[in-house]
C-alpha positions in Angstrom: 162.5 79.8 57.8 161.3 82.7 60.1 159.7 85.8 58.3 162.9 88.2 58.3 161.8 92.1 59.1 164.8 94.9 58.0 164.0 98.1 59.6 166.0 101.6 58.2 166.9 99.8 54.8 166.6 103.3 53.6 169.2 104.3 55.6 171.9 102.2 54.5 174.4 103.6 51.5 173.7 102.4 48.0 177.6 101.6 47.7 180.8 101.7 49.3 182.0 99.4 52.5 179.4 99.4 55.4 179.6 97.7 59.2 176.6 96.1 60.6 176.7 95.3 63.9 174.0 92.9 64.8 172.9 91.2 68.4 171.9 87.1 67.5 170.3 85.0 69.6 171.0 81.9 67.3 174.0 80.8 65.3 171.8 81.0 62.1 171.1 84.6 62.1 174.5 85.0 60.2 173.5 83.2 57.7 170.1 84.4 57.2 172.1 87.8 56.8 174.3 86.3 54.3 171.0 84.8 53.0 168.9 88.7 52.8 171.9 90.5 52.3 172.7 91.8 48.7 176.1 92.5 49.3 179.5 90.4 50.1 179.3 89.9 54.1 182.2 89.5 55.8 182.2 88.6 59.7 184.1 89.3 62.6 183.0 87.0 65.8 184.5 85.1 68.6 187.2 82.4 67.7 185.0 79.7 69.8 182.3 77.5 68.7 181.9 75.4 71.5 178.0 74.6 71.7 177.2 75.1 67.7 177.0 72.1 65.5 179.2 70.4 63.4 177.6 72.4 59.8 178.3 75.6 62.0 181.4 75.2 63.0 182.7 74.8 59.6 180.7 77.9 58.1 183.6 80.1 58.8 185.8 77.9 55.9 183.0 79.4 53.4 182.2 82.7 54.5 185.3 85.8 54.8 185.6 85.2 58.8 187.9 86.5 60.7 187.7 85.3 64.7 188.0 87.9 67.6 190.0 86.0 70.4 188.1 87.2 73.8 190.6 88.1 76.5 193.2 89.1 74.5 195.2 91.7 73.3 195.3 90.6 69.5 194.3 93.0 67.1 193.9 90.4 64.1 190.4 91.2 63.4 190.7 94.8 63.9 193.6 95.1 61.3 191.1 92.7 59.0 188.0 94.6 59.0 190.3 97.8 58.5 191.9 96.1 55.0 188.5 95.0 54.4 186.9 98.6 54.5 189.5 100.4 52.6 
């Protein structure tokens, strides 16, 4: 695996609910955060895995997913990450 750099750790609270947002160029960079994170990671991300492989696609079974459908008007994973938080 790829030497992982974290930049502002110092920044981040010691406890209580947190976002990340994150760019990813690859669809293992969620779970090298999973991997470096020391807290529960939940995701939000789109609904479609149409290029990823097989293993990927069923990552979202294990971790707490919940898709954002492009294009639409559904606010699923907006009232998710909001039960999440509180």
């Amino acid at each position: 695996m790829a030497e992982i750099n974290i930049y502002g750790k110092e920044n981040l609270p010691k406890d209580g609910p947190l976002i990340v947002v994150a760019n990813h160029f690859s669809f293992l960079d969620p779970v090298a955060m999973i991997r470096i994170s020391p807290w529960p990671i939940e995701f939000l991300g789109g609904a479609q895995f149409p290029h990823a492989p097989q293993i990927v696609r069923s990552l979202p079974q294990i971790w707490g997913y919940y898709p954002v459908f492009r294009g639409t008007a559904s606010t699923y994973a907006l009232r998710a990450a909001e039960s999440i938080l509180k």
